[in-house]
BARODREN-857838 format. One line per 4 residues: number of its first residue (from 1); their letters; for each residue x, y, z negated of C-alpha. Coordinates in nm, 2 decimals. Example, Ala and Ser with C-alpha at 12.3 -4.5 7.8 and 13.67 -1.06 7.14 Angstrom:
# residues 2
1	as	1.23/-0.45/-0.78 | 1.37/-0.11/-0.71
This chain:
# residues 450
1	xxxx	-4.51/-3.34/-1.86 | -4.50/-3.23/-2.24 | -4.19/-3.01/-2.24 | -4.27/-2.69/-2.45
5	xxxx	-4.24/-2.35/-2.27 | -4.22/-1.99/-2.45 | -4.38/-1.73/-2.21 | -4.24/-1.39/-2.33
9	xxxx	-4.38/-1.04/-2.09 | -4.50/-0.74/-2.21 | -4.75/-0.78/-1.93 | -5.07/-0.96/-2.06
13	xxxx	-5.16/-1.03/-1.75 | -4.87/-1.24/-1.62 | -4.85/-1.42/-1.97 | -5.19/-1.51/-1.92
17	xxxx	-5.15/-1.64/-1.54 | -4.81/-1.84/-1.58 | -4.97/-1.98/-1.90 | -5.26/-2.09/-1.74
21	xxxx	-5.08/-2.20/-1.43 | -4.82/-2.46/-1.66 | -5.10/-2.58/-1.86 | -5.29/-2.69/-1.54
25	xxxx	-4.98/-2.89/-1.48 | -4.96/-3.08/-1.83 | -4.68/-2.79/-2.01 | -4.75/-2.72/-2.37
29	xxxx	-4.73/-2.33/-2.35 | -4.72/-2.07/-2.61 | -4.68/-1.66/-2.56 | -4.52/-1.32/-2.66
33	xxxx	-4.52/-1.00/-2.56 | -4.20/-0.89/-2.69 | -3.84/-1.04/-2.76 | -3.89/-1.01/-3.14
37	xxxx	-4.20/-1.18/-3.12 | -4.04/-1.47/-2.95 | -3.75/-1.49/-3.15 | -4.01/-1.51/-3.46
41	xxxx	-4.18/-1.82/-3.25 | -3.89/-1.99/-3.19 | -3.76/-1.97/-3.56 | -4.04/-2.21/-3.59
45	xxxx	-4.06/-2.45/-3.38 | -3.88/-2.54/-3.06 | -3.88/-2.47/-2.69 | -3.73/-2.70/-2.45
49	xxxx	-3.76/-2.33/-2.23 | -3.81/-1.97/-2.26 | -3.93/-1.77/-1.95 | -3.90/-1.43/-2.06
53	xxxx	-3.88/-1.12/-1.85 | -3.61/-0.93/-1.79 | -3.72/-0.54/-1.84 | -3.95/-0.50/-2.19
57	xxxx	-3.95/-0.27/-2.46 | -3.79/-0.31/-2.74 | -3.59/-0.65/-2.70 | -3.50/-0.69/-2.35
61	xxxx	-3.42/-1.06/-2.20 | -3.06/-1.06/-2.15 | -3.00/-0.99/-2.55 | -3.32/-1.23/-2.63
65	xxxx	-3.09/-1.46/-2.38 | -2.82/-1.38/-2.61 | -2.99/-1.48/-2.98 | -3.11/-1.76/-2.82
69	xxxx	-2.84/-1.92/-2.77 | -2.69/-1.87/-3.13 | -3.00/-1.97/-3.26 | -3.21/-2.24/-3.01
73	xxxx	-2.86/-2.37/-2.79 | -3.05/-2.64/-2.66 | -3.35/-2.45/-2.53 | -3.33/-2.35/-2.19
77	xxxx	-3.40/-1.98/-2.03 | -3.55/-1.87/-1.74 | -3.50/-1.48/-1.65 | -3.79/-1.29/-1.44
81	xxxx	-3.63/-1.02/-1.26 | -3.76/-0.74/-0.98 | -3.58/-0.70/-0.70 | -3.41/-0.38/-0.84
85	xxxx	-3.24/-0.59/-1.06 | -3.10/-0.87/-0.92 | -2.72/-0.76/-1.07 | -2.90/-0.82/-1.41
89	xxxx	-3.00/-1.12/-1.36 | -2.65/-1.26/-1.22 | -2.52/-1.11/-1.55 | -2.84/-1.32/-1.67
93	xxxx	-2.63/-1.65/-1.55 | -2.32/-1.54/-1.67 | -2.46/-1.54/-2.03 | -2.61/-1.87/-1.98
97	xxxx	-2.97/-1.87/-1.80 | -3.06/-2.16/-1.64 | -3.25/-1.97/-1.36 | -3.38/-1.65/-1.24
101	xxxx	-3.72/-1.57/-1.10 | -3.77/-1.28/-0.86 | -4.12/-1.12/-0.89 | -4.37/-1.13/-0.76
105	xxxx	-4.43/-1.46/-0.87 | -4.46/-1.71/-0.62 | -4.60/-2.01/-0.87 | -4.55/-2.30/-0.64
109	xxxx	-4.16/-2.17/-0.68 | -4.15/-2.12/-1.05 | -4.33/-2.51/-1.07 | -4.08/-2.64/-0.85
113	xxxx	-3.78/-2.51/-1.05 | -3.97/-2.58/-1.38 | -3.94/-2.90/-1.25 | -3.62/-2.90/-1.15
117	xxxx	-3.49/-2.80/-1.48 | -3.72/-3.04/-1.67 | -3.57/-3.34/-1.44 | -3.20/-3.19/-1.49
121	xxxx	-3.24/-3.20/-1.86 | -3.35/-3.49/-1.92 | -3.09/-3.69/-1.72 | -2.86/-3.52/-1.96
125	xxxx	-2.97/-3.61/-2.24 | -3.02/-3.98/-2.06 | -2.62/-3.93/-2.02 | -2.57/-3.79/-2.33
129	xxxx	-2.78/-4.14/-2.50 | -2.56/-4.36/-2.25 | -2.26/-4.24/-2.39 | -2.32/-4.24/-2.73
133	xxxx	-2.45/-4.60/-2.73 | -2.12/-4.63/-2.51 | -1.90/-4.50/-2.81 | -2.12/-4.68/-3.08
137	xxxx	-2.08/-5.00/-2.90 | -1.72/-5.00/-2.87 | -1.63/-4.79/-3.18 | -1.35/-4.98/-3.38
141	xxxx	-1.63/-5.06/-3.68 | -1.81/-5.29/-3.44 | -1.60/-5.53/-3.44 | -1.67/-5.78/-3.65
145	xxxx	-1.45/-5.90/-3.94 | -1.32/-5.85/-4.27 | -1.05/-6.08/-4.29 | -0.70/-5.95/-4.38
149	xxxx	-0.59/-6.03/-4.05 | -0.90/-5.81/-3.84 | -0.84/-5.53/-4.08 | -0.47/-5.53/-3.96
153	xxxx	-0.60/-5.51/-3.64 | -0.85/-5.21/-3.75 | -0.59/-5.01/-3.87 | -0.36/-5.07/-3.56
157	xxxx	-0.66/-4.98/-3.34 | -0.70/-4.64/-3.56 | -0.34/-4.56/-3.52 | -0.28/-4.65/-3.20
161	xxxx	-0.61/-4.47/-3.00 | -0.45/-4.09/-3.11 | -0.14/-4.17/-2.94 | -0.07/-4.15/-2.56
165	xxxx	0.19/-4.49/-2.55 | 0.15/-4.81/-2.36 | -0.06/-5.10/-2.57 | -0.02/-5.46/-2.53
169	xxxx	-0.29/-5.70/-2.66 | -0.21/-6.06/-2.70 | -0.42/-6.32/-2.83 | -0.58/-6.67/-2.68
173	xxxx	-0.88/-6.62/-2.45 | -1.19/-6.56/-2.64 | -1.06/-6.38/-2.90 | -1.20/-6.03/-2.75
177	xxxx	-0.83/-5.84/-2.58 | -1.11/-5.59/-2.34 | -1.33/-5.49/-2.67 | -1.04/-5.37/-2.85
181	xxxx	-0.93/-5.20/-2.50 | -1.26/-5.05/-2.52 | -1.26/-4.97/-2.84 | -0.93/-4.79/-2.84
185	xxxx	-0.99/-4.57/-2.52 | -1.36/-4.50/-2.67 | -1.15/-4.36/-2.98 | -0.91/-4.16/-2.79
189	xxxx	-0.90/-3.84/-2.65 | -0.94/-3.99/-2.34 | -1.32/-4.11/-2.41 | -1.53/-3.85/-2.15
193	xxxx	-1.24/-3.97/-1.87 | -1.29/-4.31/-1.71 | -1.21/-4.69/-1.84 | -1.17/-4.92/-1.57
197	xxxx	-1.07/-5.30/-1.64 | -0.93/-5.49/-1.38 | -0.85/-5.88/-1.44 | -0.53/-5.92/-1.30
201	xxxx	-0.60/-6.36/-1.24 | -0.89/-6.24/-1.02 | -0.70/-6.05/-0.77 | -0.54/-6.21/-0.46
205	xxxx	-0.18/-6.17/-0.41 | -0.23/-6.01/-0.06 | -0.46/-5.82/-0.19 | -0.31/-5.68/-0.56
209	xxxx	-0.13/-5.41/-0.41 | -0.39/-5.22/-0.25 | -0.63/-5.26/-0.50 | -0.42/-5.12/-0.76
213	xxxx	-0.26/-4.84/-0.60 | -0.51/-4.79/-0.23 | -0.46/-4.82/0.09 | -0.49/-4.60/0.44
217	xxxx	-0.71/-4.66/0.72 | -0.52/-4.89/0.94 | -0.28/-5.05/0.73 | -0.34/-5.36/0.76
221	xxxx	-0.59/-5.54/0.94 | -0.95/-5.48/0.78 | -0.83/-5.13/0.63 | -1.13/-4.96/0.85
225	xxxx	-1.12/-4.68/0.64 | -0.89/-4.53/0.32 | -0.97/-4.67/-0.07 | -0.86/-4.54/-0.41
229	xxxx	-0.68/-4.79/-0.60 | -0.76/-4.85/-0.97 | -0.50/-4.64/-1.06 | -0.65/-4.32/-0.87
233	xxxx	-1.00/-4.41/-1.00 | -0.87/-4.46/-1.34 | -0.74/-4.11/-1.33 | -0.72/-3.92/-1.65
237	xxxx	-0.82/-4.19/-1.82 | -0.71/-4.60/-1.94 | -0.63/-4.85/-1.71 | -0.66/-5.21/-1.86
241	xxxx	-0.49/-5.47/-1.71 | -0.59/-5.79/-1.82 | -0.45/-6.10/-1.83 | -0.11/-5.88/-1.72
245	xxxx	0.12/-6.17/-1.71 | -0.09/-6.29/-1.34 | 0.08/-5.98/-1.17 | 0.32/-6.12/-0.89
249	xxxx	0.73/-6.08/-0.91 | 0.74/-5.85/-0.62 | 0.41/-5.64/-0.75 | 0.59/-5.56/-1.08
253	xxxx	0.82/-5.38/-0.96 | 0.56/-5.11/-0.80 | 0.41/-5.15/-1.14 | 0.70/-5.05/-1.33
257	xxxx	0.77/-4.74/-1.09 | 0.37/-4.66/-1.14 | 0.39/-4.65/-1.49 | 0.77/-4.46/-1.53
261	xxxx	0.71/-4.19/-1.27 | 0.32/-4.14/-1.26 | 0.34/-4.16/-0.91 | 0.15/-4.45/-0.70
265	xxxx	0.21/-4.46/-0.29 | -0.14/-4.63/-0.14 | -0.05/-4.88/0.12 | 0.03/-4.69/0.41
269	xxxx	0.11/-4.39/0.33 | 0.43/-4.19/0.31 | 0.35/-3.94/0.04 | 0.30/-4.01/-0.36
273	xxxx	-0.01/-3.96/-0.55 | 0.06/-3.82/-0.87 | -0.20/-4.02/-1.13 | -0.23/-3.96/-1.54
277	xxxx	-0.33/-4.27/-1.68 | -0.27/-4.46/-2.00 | -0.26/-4.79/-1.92 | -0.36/-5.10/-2.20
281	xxxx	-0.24/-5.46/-2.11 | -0.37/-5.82/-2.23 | -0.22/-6.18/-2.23 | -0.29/-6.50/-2.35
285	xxxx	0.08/-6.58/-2.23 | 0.38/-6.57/-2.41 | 0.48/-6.29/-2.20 | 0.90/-6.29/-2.40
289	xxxx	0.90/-6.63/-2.28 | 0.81/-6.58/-1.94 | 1.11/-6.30/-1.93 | 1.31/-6.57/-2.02
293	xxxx	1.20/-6.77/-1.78 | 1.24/-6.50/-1.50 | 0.87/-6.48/-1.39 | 0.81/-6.15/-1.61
297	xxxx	1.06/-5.86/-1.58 | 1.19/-5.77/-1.93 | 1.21/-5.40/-1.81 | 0.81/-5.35/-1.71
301	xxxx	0.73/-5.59/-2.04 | 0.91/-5.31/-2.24 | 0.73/-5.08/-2.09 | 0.39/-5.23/-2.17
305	xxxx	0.45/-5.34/-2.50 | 0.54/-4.97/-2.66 | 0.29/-5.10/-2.92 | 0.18/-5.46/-2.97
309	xxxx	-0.16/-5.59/-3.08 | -0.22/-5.93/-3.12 | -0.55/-6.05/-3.22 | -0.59/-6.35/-3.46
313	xxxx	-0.72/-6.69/-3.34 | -1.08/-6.80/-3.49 | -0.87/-7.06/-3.70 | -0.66/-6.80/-3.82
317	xxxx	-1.00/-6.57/-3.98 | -1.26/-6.86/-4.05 | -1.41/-6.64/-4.31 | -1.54/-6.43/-4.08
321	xxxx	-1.71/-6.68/-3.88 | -2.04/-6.60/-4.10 | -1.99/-6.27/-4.03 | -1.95/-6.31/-3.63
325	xxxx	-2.30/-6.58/-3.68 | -2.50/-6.31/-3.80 | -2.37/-6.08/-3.57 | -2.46/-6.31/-3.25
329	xxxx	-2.81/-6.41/-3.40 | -2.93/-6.03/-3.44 | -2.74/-5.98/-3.10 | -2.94/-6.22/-2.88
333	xxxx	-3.31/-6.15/-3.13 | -3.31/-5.86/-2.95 | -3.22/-6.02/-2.64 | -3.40/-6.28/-2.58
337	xxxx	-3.70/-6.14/-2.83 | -3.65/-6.41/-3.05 | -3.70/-6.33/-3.48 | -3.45/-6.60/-3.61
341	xxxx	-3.32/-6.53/-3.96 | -3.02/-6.72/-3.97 | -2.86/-7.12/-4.05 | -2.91/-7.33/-4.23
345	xxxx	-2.64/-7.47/-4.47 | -2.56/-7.79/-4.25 | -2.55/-7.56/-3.95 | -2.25/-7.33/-4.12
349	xxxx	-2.08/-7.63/-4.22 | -2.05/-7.75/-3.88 | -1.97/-7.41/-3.76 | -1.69/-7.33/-3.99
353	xxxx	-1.55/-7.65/-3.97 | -1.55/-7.66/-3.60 | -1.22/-7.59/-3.41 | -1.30/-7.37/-3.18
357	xxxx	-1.08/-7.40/-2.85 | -1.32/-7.12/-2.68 | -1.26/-6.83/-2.99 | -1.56/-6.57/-3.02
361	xxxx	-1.69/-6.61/-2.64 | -1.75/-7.03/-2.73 | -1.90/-6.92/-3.07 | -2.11/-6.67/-2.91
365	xxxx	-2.26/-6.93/-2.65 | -2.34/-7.15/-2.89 | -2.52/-6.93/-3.09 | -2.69/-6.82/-2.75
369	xxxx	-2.80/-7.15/-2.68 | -2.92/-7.22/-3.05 | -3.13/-6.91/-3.05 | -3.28/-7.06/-2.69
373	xxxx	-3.38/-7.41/-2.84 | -3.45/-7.31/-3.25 | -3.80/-7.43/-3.27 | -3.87/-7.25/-3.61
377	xxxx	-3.69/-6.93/-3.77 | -3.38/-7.11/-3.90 | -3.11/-7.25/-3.68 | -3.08/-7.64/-3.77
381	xxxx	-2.76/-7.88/-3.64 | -3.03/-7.98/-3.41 | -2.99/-7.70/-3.22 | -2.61/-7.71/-3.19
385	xxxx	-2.43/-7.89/-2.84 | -2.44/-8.27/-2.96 | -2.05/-8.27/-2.90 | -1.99/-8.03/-3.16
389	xxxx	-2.16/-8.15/-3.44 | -1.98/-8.50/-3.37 | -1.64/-8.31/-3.31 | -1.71/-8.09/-3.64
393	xxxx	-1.43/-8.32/-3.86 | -1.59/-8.23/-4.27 | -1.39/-8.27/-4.53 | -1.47/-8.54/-4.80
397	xxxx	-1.53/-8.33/-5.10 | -1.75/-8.07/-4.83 | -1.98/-7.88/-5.08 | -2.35/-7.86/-4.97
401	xxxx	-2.47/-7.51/-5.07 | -2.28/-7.18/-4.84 | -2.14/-7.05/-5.14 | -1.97/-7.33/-5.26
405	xxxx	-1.84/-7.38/-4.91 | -1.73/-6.98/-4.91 | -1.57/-7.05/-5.25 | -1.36/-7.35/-5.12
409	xxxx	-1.24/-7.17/-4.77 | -1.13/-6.91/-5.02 | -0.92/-7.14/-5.25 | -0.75/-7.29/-4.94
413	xxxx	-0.68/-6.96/-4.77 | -0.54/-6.85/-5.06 | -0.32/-7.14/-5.13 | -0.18/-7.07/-4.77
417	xxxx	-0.08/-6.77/-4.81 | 0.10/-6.81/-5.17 | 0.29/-7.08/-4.98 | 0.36/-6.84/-4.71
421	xxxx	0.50/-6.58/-4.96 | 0.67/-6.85/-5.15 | 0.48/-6.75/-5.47 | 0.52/-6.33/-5.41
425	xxxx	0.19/-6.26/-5.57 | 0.19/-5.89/-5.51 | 0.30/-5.94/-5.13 | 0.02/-6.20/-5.13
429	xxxx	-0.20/-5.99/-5.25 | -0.14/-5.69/-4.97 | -0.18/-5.99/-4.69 | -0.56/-6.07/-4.89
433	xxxx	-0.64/-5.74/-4.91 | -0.74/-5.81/-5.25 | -0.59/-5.61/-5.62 | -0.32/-5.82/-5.78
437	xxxx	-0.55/-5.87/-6.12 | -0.85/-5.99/-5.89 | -0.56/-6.28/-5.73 | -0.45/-6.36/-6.09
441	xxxx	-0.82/-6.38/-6.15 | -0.86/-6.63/-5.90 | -0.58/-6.84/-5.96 | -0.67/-6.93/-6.29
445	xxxx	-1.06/-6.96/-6.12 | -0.92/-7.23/-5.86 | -0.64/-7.36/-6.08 | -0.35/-7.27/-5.83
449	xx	-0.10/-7.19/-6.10 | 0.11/-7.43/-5.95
């Protein structure tokens, strides 16, 4: 082990012995016979842990415990305490010592708790890496896309994740509903508290009820012993249902109760479970239609859509399809070890001329695969599924180079949405998140004056 340790005694002796001892046993060790002299030591250079006695002239442990906390939080402290003082050193843990060691030193004990301590902090700092890369992953900036559309989506994601209220994310399959599920709990108060994703389509309708709200042993044959439903294990935190609109008439209607009262009853029981959970929905279905229909309940979709998300088709944001390449090919380089630097020209062409039925998660597998097969450090048509370069319809004035394709997407985005604002040039401008002088700018650049 490397883990730095401050000895601090005003007995030579003992520094000497316990600095011999951890040293034997791979501990980078330093000493000092009084609190200020420690203090001094760690002002610097750090200490992953202080063992410093409790009784010394001068400085005493529990206020060197006490500036060491203001000035070294994340070193740890270990108190050496006679027997007379065993109150002192329970005051000792009160202020924040990790440990206490009774003398006479024993220095099999003291290795074993150094150990211990050593083992205990670096599984939180292991937990403290997880759930950063957790947060970084599924923070709102990673996902990718700079159309006007995904930054509506952004700024709904930003609003919504302070809030406590029911969300409902619609969009085809593909277009990534669970990442901005993610992405909003990971954002919200609720971020240390659990996020559990269920997929609604996966479960069987016998079997629906008790995995969303439990069951007790004996309930039903099989029940051989009692299981928290996803709503008790979702506890204090988000429940995402996905792919909502597969949840049975019958169920809804528990579902509906679940969500207005905060209350679930596992199969079998007779008493309710009171739950706190904010719960984030996702369809591909037209989920109004199916209330029309009568195979959604109008009062439990009201309930789930206090606020609405819908995510943009692929079609709908080609421009970012560069964006989402570049993403995938640094994705799966680290992946798959691979050092590919990109397409080339006739590769994009393809790819943003493609219609893709499968969204981001068909776009991502392709890029997967190309990665797999690229015989060099560019990506080549080649590479691509044979069907979708023949399905890939070009255009007949298709420019060659990726910035005179950019340029054209840009002119024909544009032109749709001065249609769709029948000419408004300021509201078109707010929908391309663009300055009014830089659209008049491009107008007369694409000669769309018309």
């Amino acid at each position: 082990m490397s883990a730095r340790i401050l000895i601090v005694d005003d007995e030579k002796t003992i520094r000497d012995t316990l600095s011999t001892v951890l040293e034997e046993e791979g501990f980078q060790t330093d000493v000092a016979e009084s609190g200020e002299v420690a203090l001094q030591k760690i002002q610097e250079r750090d200490f992953d842990l202080v063992i410093t006695d409790l009784r010394m002239p001068g400085m005493g442990g529990l206020e060197l415990l006490e500036k060491i906390k203001l000035m070294a939080p994340q070193t740890s402290v270990m108190i050496i305490t006679a027997y007379g003082s065993l109150e002192s050193a329970i005051q000792a843990l009160r202020l924040g010592a990790y440990d206490y060691i009774v003398k006479p030193l024993d220095f099999d004990d003291v290795l074993l708790r150094i150990k211990r301590l050593m083992e205990h902090r670096e599984l939180v700092q292991e937990n403290k890496i997880l759930r950063e890369a957790v947060e970084e992953k599924y923070s709102f900036s990673n996902i990718i896309g700079e159309s006007p559309a995904m930054k509506r989506v952004y700024r709904m994601i930003q609003k919504v994740s302070r809030t406590k209220g029911n969300v409902l994310i619609t969009g085809k399959s593909g277009t990534g509903k669970e990442l901005v599920a993610r992405a909003i709990h990971f954002n919200s108060p609720r971020k240390n508290k659990p996020f559990v994703a269920i997929n609604c389509g996966a479960i069987v309708d016998t079997l629906m009820e008790s995995e969303l709200f439990g069951h007790k042993k004996g309930a039903f044959t099989g029940a051989t012993q009692d299981k928290d439903g996803y709503f008790k294990v979702a506890d204090g935190g988000t429940l995402f249902l996905d792919e909502v609109g597969e949840i049975p008439l019958h169920l809804q209607v528990k579902l509906l109760r679940a969500i207005e009262t905060g209350e679930i009853t596992p199969v079998g029981a007779t008493e309710p479970i009171h739950v706190d959970v904010r719960i984030i929905a996702a369809t591909n279905r037209d989920l109004a239609r199916e209330v029309e229909k009568g195979t959604f309940r109008e009062d439990l979709y009201y309930r789930l859509n206090v606020i609405e998300i819908k995510l943009p088709s692929l079609s709908e944001r080609k421009e970012d399809i560069p964006l989402l390449v570049h993403h995938f090919i640094e994705k799966y380089n680290r992946e798959l070890n691979r050092h590919i630097r990109g397409v080339d020209n006739e590769t994009m062409k393809i790819l943003m001329n493609y219609e893709w039925k499968g969204e981001i998660r068909e776009l991502e597998n392709v890029i997967e695969r190309a990665l797999i097969l690229a015989e060099g450090d560019i990506i080549t048509p080649q590479d691509l599924p044979a069907n979708l370069v023949r399905d890939a319809q070009y255009l007949e004035d298709t420019p060659t180079t990726l910035k005179q394709a950019m340029a054209q997407f840009e002119k024909e985005h544009i032109r749709k949405i001065l249609r769709e604002t029948g000419g408004d040039k300021e509201k078109a401008a707010q929908l391309l998140g663009i300055g009014l002088s830089s659209l008049y700018r491009k107008i007369d650049e694409y000669g769309l004056k018309e």
